[in-house]
CHARMM-style PDB file with segment names, atoms N, HN, CA, C and O in Angstrom:
ATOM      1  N   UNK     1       8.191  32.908  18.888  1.00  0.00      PROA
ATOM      2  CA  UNK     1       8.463  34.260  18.443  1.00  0.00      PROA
ATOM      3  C   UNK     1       9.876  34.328  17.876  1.00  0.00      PROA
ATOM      4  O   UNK     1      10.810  33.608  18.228  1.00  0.00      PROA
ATOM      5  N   UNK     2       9.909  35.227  17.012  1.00  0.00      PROA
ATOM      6  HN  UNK     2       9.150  35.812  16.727  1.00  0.00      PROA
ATOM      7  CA  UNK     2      11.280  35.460  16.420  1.00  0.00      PROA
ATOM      8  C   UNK     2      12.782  36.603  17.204  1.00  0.00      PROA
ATOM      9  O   UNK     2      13.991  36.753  17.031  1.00  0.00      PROA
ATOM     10  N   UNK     3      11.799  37.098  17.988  1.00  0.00      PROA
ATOM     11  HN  UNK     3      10.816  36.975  18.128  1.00  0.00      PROA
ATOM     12  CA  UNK     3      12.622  38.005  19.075  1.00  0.00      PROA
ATOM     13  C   UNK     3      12.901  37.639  20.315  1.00  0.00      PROA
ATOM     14  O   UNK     3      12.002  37.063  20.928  1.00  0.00      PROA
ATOM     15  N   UNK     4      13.680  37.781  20.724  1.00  0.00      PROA
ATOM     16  HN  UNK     4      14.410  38.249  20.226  1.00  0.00      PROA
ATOM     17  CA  UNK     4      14.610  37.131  22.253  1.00  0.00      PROA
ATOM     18  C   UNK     4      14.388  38.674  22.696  1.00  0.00      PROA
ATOM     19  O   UNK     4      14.789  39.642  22.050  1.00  0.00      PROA
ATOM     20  N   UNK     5      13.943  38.705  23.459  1.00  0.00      PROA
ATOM     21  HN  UNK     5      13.618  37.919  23.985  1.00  0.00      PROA
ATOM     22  CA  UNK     5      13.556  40.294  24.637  1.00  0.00      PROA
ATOM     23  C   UNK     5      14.520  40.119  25.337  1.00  0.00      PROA
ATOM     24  O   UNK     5      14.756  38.991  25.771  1.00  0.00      PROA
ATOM     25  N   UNK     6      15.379  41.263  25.646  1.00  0.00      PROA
ATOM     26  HN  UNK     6      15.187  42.179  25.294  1.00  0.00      PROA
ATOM     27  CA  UNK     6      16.659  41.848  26.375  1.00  0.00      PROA
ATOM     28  C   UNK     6      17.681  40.519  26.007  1.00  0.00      PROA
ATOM     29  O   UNK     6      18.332  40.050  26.941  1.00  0.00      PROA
ATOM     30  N   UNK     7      17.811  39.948  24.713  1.00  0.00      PROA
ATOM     31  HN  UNK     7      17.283  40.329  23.955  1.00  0.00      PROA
ATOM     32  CA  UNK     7      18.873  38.952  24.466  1.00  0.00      PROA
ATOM     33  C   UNK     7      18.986  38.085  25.154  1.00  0.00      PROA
ATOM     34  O   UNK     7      20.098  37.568  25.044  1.00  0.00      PROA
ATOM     35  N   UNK     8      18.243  37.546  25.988  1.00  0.00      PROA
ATOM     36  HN  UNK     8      17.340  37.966  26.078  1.00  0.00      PROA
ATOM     37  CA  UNK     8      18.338  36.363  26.838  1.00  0.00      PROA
ATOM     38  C   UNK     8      18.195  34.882  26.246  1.00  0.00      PROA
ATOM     39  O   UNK     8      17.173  34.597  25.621  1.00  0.00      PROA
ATOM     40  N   UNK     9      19.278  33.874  26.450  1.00  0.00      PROA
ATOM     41  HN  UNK     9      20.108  34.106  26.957  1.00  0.00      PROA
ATOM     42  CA  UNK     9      18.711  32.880  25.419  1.00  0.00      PROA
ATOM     43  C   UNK     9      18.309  31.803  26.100  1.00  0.00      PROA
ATOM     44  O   UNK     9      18.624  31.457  27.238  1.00  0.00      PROA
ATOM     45  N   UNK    10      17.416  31.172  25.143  1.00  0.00      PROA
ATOM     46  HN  UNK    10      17.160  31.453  24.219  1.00  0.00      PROA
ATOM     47  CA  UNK    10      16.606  29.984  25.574  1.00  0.00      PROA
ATOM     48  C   UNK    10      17.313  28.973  26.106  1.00  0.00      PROA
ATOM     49  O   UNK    10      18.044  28.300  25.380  1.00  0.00      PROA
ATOM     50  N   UNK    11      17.194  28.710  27.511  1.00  0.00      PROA
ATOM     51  HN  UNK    11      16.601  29.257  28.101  1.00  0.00      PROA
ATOM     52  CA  UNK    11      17.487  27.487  27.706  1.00  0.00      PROA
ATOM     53  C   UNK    11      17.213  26.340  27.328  1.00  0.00      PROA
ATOM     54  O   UNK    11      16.307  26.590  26.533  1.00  0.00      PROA
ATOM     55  N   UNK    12      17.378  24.886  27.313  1.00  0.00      PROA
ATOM     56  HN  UNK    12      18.114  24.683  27.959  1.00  0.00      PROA
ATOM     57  CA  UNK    12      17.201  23.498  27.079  1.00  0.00      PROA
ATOM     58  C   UNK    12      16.213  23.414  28.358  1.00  0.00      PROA
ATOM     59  O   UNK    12      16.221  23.753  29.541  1.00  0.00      PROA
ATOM     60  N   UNK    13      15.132  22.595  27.190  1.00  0.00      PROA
ATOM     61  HN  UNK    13      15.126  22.320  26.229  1.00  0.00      PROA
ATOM     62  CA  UNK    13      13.482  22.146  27.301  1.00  0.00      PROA
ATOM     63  C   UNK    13      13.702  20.389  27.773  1.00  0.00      PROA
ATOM     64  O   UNK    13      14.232  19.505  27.100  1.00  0.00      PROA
ATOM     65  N   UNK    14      13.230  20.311  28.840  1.00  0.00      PROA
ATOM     66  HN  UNK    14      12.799  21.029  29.387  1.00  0.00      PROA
ATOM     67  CA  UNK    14      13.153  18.806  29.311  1.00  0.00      PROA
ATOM     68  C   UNK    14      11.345  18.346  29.689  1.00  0.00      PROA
ATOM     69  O   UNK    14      10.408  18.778  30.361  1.00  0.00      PROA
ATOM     70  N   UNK    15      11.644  17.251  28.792  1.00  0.00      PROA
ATOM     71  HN  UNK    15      12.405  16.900  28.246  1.00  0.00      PROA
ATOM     72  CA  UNK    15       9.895  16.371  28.799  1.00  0.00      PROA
ATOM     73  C   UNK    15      10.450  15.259  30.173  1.00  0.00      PROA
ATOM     74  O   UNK    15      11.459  14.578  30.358  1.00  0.00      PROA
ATOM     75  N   UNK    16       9.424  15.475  30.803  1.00  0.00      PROA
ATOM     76  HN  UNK    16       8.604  16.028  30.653  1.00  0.00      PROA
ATOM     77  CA  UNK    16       9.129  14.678  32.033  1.00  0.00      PROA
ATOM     78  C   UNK    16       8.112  13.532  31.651  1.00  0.00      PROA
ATOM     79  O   UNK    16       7.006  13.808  32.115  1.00  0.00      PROA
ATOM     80  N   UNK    17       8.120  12.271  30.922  1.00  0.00      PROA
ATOM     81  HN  UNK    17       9.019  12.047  30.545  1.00  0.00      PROA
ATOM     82  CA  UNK    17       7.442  11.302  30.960  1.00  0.00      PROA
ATOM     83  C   UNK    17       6.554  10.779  32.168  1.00  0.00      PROA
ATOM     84  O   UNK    17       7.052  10.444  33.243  1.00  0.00      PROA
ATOM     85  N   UNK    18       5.500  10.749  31.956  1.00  0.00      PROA
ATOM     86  HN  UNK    18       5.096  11.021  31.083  1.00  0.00      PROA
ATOM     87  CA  UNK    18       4.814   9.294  32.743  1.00  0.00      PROA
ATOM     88  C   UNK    18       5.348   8.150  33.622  1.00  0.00      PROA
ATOM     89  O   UNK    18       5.156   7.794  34.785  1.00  0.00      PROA
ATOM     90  N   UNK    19       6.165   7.680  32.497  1.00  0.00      PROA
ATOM     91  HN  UNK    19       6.322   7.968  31.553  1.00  0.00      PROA
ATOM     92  CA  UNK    19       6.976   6.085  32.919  1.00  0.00      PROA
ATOM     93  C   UNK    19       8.111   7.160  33.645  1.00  0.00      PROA
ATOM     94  O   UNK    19       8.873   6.247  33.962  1.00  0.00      PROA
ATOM     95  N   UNK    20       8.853   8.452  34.181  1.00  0.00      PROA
ATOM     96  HN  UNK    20       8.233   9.194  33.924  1.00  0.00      PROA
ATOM     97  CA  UNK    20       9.744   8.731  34.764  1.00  0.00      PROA
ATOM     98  C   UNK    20      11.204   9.415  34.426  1.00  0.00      PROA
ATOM     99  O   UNK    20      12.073  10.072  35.000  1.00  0.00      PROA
ATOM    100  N   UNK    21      10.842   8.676  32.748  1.00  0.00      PROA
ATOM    101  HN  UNK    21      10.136   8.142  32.282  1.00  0.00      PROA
ATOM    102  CA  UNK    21      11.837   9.020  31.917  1.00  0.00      PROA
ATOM    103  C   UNK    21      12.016  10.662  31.467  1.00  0.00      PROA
ATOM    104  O   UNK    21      11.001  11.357  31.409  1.00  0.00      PROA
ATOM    105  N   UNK    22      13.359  11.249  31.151  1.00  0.00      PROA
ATOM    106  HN  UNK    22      14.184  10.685  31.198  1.00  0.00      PROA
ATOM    107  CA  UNK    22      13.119  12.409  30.603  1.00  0.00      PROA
ATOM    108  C   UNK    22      13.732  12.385  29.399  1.00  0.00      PROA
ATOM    109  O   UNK    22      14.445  11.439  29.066  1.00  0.00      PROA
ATOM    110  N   UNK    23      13.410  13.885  28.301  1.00  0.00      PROA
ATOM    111  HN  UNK    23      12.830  14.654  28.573  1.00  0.00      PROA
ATOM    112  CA  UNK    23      13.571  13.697  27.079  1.00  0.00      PROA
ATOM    113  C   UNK    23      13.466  15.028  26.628  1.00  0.00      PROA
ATOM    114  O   UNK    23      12.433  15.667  26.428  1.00  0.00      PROA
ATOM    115  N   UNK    24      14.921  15.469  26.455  1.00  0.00      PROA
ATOM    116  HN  UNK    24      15.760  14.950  26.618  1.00  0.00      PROA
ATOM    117  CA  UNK    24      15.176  16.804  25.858  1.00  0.00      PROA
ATOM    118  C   UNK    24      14.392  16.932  24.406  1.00  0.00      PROA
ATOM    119  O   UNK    24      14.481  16.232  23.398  1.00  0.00      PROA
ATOM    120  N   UNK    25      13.630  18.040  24.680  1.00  0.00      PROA
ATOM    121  HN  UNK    25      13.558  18.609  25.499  1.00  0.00      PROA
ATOM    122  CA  UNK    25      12.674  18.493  23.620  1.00  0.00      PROA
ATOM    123  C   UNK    25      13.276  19.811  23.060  1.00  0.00      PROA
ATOM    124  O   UNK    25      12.954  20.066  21.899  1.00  0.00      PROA
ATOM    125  N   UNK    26      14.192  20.796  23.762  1.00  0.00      PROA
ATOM    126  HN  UNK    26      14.454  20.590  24.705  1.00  0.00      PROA
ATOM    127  CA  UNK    26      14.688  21.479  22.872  1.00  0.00      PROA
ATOM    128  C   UNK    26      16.384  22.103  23.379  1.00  0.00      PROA
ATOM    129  O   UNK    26      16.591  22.614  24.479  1.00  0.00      PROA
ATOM    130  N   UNK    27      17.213  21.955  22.546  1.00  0.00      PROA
ATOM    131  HN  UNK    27      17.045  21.539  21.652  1.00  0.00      PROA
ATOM    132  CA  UNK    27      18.659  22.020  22.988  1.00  0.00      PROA
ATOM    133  C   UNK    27      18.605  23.384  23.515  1.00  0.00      PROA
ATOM    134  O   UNK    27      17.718  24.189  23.233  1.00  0.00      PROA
ATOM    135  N   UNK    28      19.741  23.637  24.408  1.00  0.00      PROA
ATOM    136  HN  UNK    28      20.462  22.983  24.637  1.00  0.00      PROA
ATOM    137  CA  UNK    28      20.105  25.382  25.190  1.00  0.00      PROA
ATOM    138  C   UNK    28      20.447  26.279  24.168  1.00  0.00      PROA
ATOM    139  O   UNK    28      20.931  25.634  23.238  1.00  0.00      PROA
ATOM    140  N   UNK    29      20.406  27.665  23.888  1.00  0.00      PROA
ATOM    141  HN  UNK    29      20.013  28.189  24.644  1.00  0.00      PROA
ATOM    142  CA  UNK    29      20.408  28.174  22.398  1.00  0.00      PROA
ATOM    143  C   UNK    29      22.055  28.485  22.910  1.00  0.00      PROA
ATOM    144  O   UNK    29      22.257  28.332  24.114  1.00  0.00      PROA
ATOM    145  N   UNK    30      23.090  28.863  22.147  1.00  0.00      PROA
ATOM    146  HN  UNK    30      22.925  28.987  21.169  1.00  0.00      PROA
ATOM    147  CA  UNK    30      24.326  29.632  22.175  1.00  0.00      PROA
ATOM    148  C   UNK    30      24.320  30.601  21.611  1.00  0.00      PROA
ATOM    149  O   UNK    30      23.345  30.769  20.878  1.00  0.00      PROA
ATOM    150  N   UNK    31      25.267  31.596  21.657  1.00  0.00      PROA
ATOM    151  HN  UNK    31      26.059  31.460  22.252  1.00  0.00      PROA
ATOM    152  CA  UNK    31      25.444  32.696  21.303  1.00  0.00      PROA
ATOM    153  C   UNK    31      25.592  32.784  19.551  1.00  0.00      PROA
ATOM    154  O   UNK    31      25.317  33.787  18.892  1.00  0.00      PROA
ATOM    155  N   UNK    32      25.956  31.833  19.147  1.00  0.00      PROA
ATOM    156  HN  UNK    32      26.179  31.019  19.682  1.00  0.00      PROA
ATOM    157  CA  UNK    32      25.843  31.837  17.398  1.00  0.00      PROA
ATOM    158  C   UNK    32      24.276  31.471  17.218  1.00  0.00      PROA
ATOM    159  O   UNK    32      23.814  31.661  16.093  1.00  0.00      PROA
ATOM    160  N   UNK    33      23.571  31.055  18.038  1.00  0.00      PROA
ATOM    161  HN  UNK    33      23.946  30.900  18.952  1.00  0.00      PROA
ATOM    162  CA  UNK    33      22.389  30.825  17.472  1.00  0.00      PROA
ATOM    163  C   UNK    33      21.565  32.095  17.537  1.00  0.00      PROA
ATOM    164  O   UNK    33      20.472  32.110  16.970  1.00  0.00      PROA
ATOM    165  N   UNK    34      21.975  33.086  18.139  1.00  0.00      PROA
ATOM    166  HN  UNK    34      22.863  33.073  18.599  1.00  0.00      PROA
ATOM    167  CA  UNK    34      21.088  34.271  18.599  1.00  0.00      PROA
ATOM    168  C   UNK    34      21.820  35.095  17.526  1.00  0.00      PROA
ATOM    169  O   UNK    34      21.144  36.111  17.362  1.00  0.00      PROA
ATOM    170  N   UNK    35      22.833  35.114  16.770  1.00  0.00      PROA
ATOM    171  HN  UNK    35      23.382  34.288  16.903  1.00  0.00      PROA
ATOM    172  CA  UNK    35      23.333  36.421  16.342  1.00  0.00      PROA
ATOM    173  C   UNK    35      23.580  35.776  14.461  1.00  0.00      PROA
ATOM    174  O   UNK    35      24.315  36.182  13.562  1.00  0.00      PROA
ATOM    175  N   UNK    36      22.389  34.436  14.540  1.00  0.00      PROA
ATOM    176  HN  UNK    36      21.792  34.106  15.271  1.00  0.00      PROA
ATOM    177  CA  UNK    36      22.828  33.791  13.038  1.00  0.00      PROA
ATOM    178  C   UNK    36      22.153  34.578  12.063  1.00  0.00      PROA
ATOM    179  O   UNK    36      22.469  34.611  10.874  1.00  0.00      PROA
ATOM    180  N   UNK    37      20.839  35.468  12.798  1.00  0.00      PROA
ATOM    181  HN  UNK    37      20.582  35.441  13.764  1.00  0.00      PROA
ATOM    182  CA  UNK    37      20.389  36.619  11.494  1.00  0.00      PROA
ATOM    183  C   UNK    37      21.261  37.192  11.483  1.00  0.00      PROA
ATOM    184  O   UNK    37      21.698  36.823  10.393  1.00  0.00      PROA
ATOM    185  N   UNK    38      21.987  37.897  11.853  1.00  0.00      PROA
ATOM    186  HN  UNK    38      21.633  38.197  12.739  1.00  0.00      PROA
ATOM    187  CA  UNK    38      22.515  39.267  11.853  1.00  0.00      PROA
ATOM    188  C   UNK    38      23.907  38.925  11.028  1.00  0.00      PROA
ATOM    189  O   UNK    38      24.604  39.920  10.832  1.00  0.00      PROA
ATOM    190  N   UNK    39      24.358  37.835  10.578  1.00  0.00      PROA
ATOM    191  HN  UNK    39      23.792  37.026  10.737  1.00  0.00      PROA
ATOM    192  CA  UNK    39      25.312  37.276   9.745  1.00  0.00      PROA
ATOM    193  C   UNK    39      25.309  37.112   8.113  1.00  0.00      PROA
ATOM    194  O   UNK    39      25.585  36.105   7.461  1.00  0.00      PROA
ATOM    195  N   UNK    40      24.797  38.791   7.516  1.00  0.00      PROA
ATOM    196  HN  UNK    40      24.573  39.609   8.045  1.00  0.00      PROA
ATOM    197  CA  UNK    40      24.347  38.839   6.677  1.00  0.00      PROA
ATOM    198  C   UNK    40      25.754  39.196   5.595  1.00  0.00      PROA
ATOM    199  O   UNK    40      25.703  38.950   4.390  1.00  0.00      PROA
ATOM    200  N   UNK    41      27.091  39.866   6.335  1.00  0.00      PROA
ATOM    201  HN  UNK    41      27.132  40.066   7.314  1.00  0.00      PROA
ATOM    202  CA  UNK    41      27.935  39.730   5.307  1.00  0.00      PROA
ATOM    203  C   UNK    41      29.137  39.543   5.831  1.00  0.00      PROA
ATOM    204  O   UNK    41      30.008  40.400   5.981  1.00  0.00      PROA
ATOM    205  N   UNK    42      29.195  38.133   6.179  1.00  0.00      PROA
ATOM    206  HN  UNK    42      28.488  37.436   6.058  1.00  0.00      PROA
ATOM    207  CA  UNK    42      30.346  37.176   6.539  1.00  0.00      PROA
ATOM    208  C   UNK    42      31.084  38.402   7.940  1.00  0.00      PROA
ATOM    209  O   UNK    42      32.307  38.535   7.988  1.00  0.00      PROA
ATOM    210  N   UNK    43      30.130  39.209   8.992  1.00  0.00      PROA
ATOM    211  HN  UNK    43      29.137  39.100   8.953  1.00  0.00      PROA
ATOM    212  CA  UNK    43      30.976  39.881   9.697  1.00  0.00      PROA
ATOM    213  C   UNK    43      31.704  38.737  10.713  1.00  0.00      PROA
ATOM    214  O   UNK    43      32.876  38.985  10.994  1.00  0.00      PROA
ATOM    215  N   UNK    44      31.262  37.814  11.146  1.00  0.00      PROA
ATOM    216  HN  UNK    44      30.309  37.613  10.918  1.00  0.00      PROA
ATOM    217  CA  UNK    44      31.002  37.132  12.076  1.00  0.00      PROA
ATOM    218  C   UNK    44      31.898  35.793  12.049  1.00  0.00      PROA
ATOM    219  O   UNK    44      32.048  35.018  12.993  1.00  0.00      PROA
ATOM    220  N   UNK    45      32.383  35.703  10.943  1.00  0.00      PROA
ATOM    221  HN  UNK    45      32.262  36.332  10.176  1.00  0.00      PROA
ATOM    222  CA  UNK    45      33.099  34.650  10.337  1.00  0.00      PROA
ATOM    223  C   UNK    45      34.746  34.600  11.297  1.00  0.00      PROA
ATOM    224  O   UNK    45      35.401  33.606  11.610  1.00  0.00      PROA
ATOM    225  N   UNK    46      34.996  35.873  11.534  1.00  0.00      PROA
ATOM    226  HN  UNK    46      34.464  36.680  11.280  1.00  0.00      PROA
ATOM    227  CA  UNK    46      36.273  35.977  12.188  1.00  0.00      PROA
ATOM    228  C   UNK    46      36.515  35.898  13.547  1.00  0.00      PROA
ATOM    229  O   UNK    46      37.535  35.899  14.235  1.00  0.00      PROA
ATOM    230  N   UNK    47      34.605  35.788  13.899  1.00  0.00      PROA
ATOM    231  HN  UNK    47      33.776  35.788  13.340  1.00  0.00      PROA
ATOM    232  CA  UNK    47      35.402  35.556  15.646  1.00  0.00      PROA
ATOM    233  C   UNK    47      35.115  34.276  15.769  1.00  0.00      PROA
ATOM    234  O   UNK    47      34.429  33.549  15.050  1.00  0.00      PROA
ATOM    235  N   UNK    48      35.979  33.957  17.208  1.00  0.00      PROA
ATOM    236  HN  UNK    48      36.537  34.547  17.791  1.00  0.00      PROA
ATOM    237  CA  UNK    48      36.060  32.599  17.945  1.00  0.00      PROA
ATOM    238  C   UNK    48      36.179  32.382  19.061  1.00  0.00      PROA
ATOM    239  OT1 UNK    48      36.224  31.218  19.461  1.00  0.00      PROA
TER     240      UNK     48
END
């Protein structure tokens, strides 16, 4: 889905292999990744 309900962000996805091994299937989201639509006219550019 394209919406994060009450802004909560996705944590990092871990594959549990067979053989024991594990294997990040999807990185933890950050706060620039949740607010990269909304970066439609360079507001966002100035914080850090």
């Amino acid at each position: 889905m394209g919406y994060n309900y009450n802004g909560k962000l996705k944590s990092a996805e871990l594959l549990l292999k067979e053989d024991g091994s594990v294997e990040m299937i999807r990185r933890a989201e950050t706060p620039e990744d949740y607010f990269a639509t909304f970066d439609f006219c360079d507001i966002l550019k100035n914080i850090d």
